[in-house]
NUVO-481849 format. One record per residue (C-alpha): x, y, z. Coordinates in steps of 0.1 Angstrom, whole numbers, padded with zeros to 4 digits, always signed. Layout:
<recs>
XYZ;...
</recs>
This chain:
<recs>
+0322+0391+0513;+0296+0424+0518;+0285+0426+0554;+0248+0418+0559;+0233+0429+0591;+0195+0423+0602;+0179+0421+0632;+0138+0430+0648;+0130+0462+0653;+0100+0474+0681;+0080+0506+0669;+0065+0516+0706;+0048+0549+0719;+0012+0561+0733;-0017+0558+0713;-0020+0581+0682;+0016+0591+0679;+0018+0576+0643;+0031+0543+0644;+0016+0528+0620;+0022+0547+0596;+0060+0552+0599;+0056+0514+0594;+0035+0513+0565;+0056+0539+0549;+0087+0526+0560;+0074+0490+0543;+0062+0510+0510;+0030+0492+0521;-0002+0493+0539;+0004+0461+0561;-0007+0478+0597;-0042+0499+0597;-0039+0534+0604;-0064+0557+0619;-0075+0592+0636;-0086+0573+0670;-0065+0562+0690;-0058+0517+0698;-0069+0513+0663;-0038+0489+0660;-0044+0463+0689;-0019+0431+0674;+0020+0431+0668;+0020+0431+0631;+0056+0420+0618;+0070+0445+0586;+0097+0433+0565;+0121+0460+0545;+0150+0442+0529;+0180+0468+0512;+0212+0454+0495;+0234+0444+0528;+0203+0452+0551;+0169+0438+0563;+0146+0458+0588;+0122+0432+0604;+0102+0460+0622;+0074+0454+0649;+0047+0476+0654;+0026+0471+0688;-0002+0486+0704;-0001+0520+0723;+0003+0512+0756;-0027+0514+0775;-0026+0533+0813;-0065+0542+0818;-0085+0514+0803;-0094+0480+0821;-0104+0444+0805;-0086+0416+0789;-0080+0429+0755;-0061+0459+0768;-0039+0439+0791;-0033+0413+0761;-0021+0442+0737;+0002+0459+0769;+0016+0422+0774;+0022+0423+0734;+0042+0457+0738;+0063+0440+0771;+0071+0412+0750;+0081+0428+0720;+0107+0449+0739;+0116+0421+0754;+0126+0404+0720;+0137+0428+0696;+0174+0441+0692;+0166+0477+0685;+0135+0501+0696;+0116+0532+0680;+0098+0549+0706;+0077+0575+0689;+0066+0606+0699;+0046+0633+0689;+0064+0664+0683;+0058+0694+0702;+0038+0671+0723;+0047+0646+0753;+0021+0630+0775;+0019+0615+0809;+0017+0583+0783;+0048+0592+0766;+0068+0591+0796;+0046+0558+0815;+0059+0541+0779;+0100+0556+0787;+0097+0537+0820;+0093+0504+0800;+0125+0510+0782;+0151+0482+0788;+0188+0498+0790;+0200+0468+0776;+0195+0478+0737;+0197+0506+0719;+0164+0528+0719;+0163+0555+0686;+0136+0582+0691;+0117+0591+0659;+0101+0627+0673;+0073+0621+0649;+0047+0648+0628;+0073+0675+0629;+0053+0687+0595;+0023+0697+0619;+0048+0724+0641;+0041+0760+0634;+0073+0769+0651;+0104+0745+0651;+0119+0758+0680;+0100+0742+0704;+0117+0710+0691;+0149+0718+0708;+0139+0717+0750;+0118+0684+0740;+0146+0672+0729;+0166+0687+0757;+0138+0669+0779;+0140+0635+0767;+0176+0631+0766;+0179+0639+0805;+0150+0608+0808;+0168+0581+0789;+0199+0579+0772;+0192+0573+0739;+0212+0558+0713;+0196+0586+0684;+0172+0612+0680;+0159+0615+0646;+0129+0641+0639;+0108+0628+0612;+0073+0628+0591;+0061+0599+0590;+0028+0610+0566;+0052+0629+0546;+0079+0603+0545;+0105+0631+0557;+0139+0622+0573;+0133+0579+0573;+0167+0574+0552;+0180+0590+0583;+0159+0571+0606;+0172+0538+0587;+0203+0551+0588;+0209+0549+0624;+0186+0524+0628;+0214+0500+0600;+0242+0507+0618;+0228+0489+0657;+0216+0461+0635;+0232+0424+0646;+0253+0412+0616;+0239+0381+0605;+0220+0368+0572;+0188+0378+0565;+0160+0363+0584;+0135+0365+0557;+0131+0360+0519;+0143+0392+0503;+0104+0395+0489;+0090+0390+0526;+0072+0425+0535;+0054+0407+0568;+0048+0375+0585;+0013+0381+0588;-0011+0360+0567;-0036+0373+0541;-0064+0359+0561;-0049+0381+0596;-0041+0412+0568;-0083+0412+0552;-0098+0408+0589;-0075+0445+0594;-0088+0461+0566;-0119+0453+0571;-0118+0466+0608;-0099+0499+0598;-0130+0508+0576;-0153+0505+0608;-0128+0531+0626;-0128+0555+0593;-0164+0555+0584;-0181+0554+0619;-0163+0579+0635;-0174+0585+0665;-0208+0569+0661;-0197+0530+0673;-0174+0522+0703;-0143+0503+0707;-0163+0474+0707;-0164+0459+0676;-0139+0440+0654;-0139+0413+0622;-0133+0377+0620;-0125+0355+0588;-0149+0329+0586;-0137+0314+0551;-0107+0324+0529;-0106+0302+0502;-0078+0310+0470;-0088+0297+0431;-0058+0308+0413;-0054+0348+0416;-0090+0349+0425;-0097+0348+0470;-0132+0343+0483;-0137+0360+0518;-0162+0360+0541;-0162+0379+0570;-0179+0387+0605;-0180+0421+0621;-0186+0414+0658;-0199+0439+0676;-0207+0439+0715;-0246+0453+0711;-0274+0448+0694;-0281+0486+0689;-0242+0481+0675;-0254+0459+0647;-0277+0485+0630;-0253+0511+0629;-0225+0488+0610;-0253+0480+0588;-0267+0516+0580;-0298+0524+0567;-0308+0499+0534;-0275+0481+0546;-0255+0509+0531;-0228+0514+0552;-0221+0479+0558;-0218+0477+0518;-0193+0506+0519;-0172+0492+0545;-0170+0455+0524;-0163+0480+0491;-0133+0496+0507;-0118+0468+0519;-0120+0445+0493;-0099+0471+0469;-0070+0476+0494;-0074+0433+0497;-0069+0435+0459;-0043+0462+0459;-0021+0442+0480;-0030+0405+0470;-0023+0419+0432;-0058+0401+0426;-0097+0399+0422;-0112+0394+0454;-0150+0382+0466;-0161+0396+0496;-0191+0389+0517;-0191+0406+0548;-0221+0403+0575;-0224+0413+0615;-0231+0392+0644;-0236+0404+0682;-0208+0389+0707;-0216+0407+0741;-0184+0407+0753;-0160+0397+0734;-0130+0420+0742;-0129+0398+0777;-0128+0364+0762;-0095+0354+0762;-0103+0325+0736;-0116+0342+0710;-0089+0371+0712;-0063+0342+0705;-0082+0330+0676;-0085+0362+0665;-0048+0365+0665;-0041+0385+0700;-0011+0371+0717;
</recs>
């Protein structure tokens, strides 16, 4: 009988260094929401990859927050603890040509207990490749890594070597999923992302961290899902600039969201999506777990 190995995998790093999308491309989907800014991706979202004799159940968690304060940031550095604390393998990403005070506050996490491969990530961006080699030289005097694999995650270059090493410290047990399973995350938990990933993406720079989306009603007829949505945000002043002038942005953040909801649901969804002020919400611990923060 074929081995089958399969096992969690944590993606971990700093802020920005590209997590989420290694996962997404790694999955061949857009499961985890991906932006520009930095803690756009503030739950553990679970990514399933399942190859004959292999399944990756990968992990990507927050950036690990050293400078800001409040509940929400110490809920999504307790996610990142745990997650090390649970996997059998780790990714720490880093940024090419680039390591931070973060980089190496998120190396001092690192249990010695399992095998940690380094994915030096956005190695497309480098002008000149040999500054790869005393980075490299750096980060294997700081922790003895199990591999050090240079990739691209935008440009999907080097991952089958990635996987590669990544395969061969899996467990070997059955698979721990369905072989169709690309994450454990439910549609309802998947919408509420996309929707919040438009408000990074369109505002910019014009509306704070403050602001996320809840599902208020996601009801299924057939292929058909009806949606509706709250974006919370902590101000009033917040509220107008979600909603735009004649409501226009707030239209164009429910438009692109519902076409990735119906690109990956594979069908027609309904989508009402209004804002309501919660002055601070990021510090109440209730409605982060109902919004899914562990």
């Amino acid at each position: 009988m074929a081995e089958v190995k399969s096992g969690f995998i944590a993606i971990v790093g700093r802020p920005n260094v590209g997590k989420s999308t290694l996962l997404n491309r790694l999955i061949g989907e857009k499961i985890s929401i991906v932006s520009s800014k930095a803690q756009t991706t503030r739950h553990r979202i679970t990514g399933i990859l399942t190859r004959p004799g292999a399944q990756f159940v990968f992990v990507d968690t927050p950036g690990f927050q050293t400078r800001r304060a409040g509940v929400l940031n110490r809920t999504m550095n307790r996610g990142v603890s745990a997650a090390l604390a649970e996997v059998d393998v780790i990714i720490l990403v880093v940024e090419a040509g680039r390591f931070t005070d973060g980089d190496e506050a998120v190396v001092r996490l690192l249990p010695k207990d399992r095998p940690v491969v380094l994915a030096v990530n956005k190695i497309d961006r480098l002008e000149e490749k040999a500054v790869l080699l005393p980075m490299l030289d750096r980060l294997r005097q700081m922790f003895p890594f199990a591999a050090l694999v240079p990739v691209s995650a935008a440009k999907g270059s080097q991952l089958e070597d990635l996987l590669a090493e990544l395969c061969e410290r899996l467990p070997r047990e059955g698979f721990l999923f369905a072989e169709d399973e690309m994450t454990d995350r439910g549609e309802g938990f998947l919408a509420a992302e996309f929707i919040r990933e438009k408000i990074f993406r369109l505002l910019g720079d014009e509306l704070p961290y403050a602001s996320t989306a809840r599902i208020e009603k996601f009801e299924r007829e057939g292929a058909l899902r009806r949606i509706s949505a709250a974006i919370l945000v902590d101000r009033p002043a917040h509220k107008g600039i979600v909603i735009g002038k004649g409501g226009q942005m707030l239209k164009r953040i429910a438009s692109e969201a519902r076409q990735d909801m119906e690109r990956l649901f594979g069908g027609k969804v309904f989508l009402e999506v209004f804002v309501q002020v919660r002055s601070g919400w990021s510090d109440d611990e209730r409605l982060l777990r109902s919004l899914g923060h562990e």
